[in-house]
mmCIF file of the N, C-alpha and C atoms, coordinates in Angstrom:
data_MODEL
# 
_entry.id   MODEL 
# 
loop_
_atom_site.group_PDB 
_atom_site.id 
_atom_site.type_symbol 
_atom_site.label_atom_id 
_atom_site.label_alt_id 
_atom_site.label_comp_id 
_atom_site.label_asym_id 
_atom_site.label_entity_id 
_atom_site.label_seq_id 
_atom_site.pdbx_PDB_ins_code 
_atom_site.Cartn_x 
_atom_site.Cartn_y 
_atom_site.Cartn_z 
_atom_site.occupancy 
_atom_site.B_iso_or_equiv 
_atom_site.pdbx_formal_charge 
_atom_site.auth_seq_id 
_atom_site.auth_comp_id 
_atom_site.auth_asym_id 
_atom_site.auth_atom_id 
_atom_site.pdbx_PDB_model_num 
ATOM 1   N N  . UNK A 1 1  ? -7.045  7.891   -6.578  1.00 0.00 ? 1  UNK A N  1 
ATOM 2   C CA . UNK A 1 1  ? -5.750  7.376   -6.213  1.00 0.00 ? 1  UNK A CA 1 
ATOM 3   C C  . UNK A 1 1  ? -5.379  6.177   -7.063  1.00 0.00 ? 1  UNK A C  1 
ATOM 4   N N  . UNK A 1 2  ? -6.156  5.284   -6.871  1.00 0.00 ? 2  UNK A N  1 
ATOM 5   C CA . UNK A 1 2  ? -5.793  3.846   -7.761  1.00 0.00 ? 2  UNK A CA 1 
ATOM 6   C C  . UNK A 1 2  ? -6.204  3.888   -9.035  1.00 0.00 ? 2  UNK A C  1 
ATOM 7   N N  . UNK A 1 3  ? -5.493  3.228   -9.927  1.00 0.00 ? 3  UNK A N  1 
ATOM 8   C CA . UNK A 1 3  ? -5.807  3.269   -11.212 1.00 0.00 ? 3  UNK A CA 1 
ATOM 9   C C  . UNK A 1 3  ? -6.552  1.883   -11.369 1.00 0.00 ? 3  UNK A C  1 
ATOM 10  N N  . UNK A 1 4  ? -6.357  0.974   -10.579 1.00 0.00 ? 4  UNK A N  1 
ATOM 11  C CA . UNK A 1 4  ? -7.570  -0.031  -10.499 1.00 0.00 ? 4  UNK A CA 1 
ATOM 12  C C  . UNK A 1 4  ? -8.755  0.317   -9.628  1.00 0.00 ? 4  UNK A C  1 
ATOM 13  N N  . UNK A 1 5  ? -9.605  -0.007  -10.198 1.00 0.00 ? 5  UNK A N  1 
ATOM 14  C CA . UNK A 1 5  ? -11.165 0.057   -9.664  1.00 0.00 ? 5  UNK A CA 1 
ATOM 15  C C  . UNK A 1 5  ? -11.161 -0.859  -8.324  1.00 0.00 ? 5  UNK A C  1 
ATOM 16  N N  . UNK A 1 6  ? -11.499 -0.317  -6.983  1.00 0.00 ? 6  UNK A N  1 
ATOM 17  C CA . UNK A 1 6  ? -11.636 -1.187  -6.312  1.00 0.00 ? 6  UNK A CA 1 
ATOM 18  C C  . UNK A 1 6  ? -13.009 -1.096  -5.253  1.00 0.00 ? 6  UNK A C  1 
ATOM 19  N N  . UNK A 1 7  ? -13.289 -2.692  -4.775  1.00 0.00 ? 7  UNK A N  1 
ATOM 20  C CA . UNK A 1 7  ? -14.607 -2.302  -4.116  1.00 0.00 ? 7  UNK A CA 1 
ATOM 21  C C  . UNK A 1 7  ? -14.308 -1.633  -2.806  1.00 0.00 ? 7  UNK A C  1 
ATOM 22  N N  . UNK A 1 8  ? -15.769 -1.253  -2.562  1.00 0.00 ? 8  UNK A N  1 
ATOM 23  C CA . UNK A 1 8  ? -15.115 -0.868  -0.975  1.00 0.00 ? 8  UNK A CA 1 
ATOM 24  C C  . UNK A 1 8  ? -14.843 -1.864  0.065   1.00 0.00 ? 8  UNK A C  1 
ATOM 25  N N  . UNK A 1 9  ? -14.996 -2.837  -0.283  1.00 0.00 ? 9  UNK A N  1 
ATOM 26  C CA . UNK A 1 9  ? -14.606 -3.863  0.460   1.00 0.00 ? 9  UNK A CA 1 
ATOM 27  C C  . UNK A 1 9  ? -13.123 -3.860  0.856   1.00 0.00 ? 9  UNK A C  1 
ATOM 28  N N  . UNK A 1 10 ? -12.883 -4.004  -0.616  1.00 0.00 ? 10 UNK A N  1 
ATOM 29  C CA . UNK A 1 10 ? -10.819 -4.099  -1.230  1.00 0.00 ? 10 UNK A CA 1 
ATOM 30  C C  . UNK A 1 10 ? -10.208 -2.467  -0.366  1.00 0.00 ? 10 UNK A C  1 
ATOM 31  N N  . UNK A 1 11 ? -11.079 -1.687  -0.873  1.00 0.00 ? 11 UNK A N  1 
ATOM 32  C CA . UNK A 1 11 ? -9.994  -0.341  -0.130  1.00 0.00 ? 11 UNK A CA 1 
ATOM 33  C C  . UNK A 1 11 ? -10.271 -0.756  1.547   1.00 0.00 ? 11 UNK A C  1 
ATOM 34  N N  . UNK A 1 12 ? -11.133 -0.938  2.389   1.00 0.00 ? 12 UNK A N  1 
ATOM 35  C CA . UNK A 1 12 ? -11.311 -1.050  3.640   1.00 0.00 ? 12 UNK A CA 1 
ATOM 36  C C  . UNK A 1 12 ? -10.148 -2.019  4.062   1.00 0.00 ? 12 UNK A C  1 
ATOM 37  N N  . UNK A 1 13 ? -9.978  -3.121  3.383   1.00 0.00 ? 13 UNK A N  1 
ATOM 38  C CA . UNK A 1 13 ? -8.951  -4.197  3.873   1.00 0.00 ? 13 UNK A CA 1 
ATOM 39  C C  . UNK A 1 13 ? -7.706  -3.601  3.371   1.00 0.00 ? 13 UNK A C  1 
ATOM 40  N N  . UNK A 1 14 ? -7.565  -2.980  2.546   1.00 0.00 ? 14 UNK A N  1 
ATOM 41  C CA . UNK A 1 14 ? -5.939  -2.522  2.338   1.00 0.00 ? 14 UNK A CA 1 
ATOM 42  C C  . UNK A 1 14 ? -5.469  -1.313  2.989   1.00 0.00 ? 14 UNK A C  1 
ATOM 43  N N  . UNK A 1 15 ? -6.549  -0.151  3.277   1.00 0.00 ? 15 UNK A N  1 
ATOM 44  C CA . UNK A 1 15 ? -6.279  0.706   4.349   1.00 0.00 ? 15 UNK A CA 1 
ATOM 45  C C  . UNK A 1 15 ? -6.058  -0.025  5.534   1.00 0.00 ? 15 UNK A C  1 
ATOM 46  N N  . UNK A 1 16 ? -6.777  -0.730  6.387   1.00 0.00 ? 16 UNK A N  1 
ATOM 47  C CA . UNK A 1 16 ? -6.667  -1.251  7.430   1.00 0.00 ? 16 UNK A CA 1 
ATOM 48  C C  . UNK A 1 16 ? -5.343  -1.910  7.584   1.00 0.00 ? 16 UNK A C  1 
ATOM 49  N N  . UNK A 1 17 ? -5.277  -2.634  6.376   1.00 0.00 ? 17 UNK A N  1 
ATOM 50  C CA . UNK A 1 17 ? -3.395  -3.230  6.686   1.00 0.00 ? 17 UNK A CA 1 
ATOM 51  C C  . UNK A 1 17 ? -2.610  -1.915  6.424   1.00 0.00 ? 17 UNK A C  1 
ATOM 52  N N  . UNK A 1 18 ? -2.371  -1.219  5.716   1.00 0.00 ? 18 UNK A N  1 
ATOM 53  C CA . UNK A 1 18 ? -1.637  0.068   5.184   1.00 0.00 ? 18 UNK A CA 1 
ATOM 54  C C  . UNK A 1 18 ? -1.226  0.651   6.699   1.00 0.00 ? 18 UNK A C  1 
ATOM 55  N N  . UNK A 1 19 ? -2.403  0.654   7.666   1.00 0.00 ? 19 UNK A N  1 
ATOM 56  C CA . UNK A 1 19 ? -2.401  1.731   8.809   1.00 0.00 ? 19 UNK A CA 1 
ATOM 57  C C  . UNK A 1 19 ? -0.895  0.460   9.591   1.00 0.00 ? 19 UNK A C  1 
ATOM 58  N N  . UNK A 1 20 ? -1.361  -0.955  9.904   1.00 0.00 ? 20 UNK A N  1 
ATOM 59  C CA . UNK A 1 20 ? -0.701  -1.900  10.566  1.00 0.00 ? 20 UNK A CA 1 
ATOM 60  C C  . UNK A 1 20 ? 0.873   -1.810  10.210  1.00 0.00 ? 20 UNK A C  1 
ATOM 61  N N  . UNK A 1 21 ? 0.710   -1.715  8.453   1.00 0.00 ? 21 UNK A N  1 
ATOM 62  C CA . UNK A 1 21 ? 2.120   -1.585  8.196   1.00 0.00 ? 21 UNK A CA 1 
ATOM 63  C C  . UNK A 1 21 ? 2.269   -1.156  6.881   1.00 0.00 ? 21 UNK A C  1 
ATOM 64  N N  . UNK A 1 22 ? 2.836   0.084   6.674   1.00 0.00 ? 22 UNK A N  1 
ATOM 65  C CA . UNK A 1 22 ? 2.906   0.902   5.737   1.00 0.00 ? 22 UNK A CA 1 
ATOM 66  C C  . UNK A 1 22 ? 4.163   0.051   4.382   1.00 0.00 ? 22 UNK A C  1 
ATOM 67  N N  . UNK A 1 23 ? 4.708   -0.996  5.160   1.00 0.00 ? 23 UNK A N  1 
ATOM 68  C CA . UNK A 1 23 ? 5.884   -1.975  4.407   1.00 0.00 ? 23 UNK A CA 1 
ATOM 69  C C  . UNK A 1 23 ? 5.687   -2.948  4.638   1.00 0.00 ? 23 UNK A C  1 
ATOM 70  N N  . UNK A 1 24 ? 4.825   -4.053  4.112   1.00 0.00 ? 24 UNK A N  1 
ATOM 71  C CA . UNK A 1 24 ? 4.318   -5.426  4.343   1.00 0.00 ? 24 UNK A CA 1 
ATOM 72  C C  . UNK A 1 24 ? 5.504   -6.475  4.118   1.00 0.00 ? 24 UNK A C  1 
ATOM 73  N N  . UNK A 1 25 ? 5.811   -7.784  4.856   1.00 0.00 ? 25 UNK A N  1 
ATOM 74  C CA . UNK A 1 25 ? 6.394   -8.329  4.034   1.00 0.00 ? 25 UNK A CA 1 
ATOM 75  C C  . UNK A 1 25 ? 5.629   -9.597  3.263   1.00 0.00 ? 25 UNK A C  1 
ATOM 76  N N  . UNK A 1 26 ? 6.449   -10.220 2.206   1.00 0.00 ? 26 UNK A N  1 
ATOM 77  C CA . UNK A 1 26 ? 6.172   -11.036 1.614   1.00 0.00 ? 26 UNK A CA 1 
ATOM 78  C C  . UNK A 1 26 ? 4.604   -11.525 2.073   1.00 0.00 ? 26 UNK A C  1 
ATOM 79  N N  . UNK A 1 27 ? 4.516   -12.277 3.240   1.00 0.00 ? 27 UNK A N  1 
ATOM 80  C CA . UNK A 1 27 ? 3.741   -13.028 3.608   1.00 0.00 ? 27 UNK A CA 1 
ATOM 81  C C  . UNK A 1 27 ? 2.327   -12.293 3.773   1.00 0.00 ? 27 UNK A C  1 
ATOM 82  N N  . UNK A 1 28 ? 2.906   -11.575 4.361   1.00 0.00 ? 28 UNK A N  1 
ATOM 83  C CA . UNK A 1 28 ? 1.498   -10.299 4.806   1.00 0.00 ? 28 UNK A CA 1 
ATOM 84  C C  . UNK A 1 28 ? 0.870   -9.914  3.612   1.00 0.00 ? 28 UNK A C  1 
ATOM 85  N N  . UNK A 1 29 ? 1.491   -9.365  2.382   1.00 0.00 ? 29 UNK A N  1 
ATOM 86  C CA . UNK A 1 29 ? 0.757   -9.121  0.734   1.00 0.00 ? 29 UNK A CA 1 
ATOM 87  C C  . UNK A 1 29 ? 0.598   -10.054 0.623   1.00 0.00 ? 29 UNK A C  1 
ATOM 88  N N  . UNK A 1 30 ? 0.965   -11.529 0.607   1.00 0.00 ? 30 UNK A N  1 
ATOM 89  C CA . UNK A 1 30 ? 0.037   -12.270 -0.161  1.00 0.00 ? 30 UNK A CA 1 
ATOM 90  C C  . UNK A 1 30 ? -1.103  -12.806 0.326   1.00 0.00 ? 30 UNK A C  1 
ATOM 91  N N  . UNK A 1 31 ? -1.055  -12.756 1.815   1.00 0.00 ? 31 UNK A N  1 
ATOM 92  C CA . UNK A 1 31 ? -2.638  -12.708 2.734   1.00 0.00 ? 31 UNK A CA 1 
ATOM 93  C C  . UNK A 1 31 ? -3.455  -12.093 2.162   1.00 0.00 ? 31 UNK A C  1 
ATOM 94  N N  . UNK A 1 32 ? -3.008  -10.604 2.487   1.00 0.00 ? 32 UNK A N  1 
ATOM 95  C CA . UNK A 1 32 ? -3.966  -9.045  2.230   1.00 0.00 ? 32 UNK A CA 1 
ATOM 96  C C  . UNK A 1 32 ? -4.272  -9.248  0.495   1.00 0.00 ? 32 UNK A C  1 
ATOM 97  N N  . UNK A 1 33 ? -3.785  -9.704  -0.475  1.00 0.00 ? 33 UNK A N  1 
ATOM 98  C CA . UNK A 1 33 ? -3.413  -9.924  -1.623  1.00 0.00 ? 33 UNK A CA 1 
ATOM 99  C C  . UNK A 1 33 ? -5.203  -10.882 -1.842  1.00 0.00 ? 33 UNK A C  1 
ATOM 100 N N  . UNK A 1 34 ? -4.794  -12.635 -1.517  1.00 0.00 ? 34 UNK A N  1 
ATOM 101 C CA . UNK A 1 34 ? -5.309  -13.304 -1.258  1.00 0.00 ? 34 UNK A CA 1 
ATOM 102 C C  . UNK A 1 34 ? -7.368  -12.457 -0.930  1.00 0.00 ? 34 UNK A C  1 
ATOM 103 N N  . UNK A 1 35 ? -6.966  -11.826 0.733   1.00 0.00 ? 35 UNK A N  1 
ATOM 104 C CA . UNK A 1 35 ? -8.591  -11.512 1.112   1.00 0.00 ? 35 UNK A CA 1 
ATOM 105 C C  . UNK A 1 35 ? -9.414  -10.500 0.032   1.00 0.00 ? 35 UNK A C  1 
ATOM 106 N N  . UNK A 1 36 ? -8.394  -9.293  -0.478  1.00 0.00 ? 36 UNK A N  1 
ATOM 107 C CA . UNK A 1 36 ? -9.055  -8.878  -1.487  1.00 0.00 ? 36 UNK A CA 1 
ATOM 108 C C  . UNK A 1 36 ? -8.924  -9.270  -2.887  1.00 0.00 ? 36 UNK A C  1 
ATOM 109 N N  . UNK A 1 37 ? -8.795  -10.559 -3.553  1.00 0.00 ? 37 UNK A N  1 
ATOM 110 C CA . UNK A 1 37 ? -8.742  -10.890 -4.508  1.00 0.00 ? 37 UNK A CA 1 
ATOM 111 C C  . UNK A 1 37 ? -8.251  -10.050 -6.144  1.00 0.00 ? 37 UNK A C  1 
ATOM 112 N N  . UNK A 1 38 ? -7.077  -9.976  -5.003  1.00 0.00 ? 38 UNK A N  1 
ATOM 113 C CA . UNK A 1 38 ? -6.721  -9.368  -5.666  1.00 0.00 ? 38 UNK A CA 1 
ATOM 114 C C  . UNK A 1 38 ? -5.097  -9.731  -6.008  1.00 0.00 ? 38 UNK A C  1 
ATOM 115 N N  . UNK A 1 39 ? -4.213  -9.656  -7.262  1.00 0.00 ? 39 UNK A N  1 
ATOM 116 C CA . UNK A 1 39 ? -2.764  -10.601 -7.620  1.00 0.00 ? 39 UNK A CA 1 
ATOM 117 C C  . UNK A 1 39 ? -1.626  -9.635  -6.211  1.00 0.00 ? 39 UNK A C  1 
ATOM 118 N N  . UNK A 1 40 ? -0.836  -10.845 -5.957  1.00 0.00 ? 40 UNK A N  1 
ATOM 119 C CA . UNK A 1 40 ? 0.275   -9.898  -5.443  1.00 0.00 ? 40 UNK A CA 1 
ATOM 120 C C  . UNK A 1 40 ? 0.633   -8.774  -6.016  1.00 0.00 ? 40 UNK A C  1 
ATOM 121 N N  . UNK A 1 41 ? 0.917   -8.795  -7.341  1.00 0.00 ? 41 UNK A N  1 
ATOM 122 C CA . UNK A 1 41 ? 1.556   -7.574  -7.926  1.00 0.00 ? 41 UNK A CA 1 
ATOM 123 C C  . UNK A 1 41 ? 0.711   -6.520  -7.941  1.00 0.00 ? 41 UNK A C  1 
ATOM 124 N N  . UNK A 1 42 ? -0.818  -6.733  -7.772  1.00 0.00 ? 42 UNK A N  1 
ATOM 125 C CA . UNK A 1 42 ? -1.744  -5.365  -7.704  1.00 0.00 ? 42 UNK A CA 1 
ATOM 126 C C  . UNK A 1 42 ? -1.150  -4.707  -6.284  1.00 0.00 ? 42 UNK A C  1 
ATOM 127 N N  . UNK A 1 43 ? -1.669  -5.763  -5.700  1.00 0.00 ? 43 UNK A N  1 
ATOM 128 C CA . UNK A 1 43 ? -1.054  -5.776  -4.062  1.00 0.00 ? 43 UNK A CA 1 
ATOM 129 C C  . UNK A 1 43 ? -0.108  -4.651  -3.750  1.00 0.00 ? 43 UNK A C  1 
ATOM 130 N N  . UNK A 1 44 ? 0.865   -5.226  -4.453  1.00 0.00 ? 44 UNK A N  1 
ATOM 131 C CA . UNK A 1 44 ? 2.082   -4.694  -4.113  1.00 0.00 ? 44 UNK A CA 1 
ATOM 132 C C  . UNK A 1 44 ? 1.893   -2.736  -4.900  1.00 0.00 ? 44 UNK A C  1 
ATOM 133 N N  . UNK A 1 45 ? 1.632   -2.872  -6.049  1.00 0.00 ? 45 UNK A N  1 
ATOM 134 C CA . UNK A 1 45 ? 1.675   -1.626  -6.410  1.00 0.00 ? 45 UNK A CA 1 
ATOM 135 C C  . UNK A 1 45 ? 0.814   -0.904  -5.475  1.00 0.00 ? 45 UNK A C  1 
ATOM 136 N N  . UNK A 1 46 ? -0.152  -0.783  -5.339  1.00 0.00 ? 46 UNK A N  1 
ATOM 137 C CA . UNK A 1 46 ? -1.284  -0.206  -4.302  1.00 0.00 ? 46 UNK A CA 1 
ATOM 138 C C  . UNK A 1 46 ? -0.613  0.251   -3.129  1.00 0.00 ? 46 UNK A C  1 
ATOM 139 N N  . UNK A 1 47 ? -0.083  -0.788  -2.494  1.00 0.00 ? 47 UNK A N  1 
ATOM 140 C CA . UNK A 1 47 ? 1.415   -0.254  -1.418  1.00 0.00 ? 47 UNK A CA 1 
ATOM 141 C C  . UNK A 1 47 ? 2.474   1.027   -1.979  1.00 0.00 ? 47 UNK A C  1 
ATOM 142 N N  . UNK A 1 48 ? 2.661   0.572   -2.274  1.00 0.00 ? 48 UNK A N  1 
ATOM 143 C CA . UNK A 1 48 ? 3.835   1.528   -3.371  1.00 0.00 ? 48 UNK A CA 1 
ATOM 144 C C  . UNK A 1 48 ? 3.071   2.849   -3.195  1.00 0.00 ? 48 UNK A C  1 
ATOM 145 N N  . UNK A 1 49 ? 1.659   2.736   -3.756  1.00 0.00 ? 49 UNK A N  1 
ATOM 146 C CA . UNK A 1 49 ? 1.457   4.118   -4.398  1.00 0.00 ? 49 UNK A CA 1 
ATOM 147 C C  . UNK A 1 49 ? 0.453   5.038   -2.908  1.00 0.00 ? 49 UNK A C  1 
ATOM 148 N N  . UNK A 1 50 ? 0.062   4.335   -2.138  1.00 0.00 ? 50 UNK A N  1 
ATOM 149 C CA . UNK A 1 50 ? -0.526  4.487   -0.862  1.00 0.00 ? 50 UNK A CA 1 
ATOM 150 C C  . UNK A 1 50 ? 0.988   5.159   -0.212  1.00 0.00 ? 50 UNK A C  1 
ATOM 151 N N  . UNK A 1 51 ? 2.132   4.463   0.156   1.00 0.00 ? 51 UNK A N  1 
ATOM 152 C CA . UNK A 1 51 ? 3.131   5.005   0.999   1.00 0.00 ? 51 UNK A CA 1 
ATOM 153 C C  . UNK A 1 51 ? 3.920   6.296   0.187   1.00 0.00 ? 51 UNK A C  1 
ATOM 154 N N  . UNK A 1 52 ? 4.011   6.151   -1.480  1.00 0.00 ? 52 UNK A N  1 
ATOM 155 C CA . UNK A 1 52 ? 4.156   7.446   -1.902  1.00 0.00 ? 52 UNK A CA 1 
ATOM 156 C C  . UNK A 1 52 ? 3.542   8.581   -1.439  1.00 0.00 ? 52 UNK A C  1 
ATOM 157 N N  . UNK A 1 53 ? 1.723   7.837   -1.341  1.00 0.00 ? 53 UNK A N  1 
ATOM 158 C CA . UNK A 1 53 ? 0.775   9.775   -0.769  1.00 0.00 ? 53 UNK A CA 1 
ATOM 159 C C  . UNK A 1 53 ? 1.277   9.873   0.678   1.00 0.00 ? 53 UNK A C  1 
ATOM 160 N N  . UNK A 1 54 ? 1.272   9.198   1.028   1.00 0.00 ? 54 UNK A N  1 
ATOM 161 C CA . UNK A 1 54 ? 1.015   9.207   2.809   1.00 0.00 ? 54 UNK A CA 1 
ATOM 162 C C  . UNK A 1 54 ? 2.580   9.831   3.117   1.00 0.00 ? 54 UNK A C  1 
ATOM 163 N N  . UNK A 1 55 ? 3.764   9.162   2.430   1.00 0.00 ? 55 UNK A N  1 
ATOM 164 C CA . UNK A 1 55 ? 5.316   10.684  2.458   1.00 0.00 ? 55 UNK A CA 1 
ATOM 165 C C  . UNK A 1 55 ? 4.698   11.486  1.996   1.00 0.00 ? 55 UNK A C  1 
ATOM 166 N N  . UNK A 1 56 ? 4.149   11.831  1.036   1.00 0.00 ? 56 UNK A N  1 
ATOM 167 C CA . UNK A 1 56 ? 3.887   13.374  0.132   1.00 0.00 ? 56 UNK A CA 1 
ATOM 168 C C  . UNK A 1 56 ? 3.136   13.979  1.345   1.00 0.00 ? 56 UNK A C  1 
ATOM 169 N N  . UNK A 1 57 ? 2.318   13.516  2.375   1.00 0.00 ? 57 UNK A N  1 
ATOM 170 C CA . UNK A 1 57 ? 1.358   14.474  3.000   1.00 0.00 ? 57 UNK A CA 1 
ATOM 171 C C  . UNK A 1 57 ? 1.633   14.568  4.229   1.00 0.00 ? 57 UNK A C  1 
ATOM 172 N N  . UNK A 1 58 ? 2.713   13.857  4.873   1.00 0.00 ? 58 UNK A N  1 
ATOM 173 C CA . UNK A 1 58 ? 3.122   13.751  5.800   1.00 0.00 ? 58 UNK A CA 1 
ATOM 174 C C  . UNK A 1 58 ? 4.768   14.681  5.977   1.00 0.00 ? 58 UNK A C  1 
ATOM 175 N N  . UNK A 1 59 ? 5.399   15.302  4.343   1.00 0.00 ? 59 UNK A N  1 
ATOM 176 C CA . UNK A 1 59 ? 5.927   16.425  4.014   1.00 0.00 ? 59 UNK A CA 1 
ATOM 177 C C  . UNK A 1 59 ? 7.954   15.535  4.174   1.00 0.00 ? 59 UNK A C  1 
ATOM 178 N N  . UNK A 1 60 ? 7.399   14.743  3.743   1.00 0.00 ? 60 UNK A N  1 
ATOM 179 C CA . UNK A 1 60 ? 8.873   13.357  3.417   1.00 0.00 ? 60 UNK A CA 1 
ATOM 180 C C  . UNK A 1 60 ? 8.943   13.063  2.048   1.00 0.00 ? 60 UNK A C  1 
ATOM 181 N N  . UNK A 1 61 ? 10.363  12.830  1.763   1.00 0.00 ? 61 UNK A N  1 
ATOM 182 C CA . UNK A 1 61 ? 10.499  12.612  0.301   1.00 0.00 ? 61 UNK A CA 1 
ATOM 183 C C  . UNK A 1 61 ? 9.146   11.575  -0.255  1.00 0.00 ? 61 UNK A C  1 
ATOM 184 N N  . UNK A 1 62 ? 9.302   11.346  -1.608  1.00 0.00 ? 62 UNK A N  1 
ATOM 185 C CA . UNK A 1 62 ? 8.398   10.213  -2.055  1.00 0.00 ? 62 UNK A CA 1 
ATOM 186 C C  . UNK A 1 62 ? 8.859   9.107   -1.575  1.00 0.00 ? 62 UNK A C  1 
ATOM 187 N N  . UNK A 1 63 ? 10.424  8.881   -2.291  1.00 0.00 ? 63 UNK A N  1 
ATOM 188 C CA . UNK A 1 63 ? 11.145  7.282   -1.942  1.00 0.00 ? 63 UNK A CA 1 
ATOM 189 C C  . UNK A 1 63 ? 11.982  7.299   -1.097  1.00 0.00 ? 63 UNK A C  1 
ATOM 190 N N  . UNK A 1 64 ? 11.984  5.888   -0.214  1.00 0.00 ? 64 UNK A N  1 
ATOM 191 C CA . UNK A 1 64 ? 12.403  5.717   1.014   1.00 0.00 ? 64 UNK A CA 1 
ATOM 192 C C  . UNK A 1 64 ? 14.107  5.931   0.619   1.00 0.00 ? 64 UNK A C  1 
ATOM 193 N N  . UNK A 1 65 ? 14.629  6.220   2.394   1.00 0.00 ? 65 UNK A N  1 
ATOM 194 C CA . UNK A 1 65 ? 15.979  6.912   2.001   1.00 0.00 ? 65 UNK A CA 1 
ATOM 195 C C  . UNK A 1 65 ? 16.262  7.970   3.286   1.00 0.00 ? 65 UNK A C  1 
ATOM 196 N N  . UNK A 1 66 ? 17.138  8.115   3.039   1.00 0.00 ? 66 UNK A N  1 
ATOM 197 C CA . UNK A 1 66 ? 17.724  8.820   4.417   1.00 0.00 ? 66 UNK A CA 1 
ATOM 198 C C  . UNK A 1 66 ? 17.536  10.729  4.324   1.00 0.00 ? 66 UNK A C  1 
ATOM 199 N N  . UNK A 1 67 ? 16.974  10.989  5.721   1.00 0.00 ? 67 UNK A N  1 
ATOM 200 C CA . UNK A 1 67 ? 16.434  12.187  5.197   1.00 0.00 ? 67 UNK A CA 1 
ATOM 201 C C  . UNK A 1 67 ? 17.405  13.118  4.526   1.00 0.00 ? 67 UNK A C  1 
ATOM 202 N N  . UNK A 1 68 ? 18.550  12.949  5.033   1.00 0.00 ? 68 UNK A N  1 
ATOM 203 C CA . UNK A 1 68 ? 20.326  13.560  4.362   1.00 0.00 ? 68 UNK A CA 1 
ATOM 204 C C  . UNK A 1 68 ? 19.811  13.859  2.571   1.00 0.00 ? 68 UNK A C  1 
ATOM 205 N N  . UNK A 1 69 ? 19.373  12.816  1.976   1.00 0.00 ? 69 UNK A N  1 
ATOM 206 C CA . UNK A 1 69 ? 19.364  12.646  0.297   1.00 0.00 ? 69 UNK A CA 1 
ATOM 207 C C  . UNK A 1 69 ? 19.103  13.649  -0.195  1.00 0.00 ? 69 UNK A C  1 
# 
């Protein structure tokens, strides 16, 4: 899935938030960001690409949007 290498430490803490909230805000990535030492912007992509699979398998567009689109 990730194109960064991560420990299992890092995937356990970002699944665990992922499940809490599939759309973090600000504050929350730079916590979750922060515990796995990892930059906001990794942060943030990892989100991105986690809520892309989880629509793809859950049978919802990729990007957010009204199901109408």
């Amino acid at each position: 899935m990730e194109c960064m290498k991560l420990s299992d430490y890092q995937a356990k803490v970002l699944e665990e938030n992922f499940k809490a909230s599939k759309n973090p805000d600000a504050t929350t990535l730079m916590l979750v960001a922060a515990e796995c030492g990892l930059s906001e912007e990794e942060t943030r992509k990892w989100f991105k690409l986690r809520t892309s699979q989880w629509r793809q398998a859950e049978g919802l567009p990729a990007e957010l949007g009204s199901v109408l689109d």
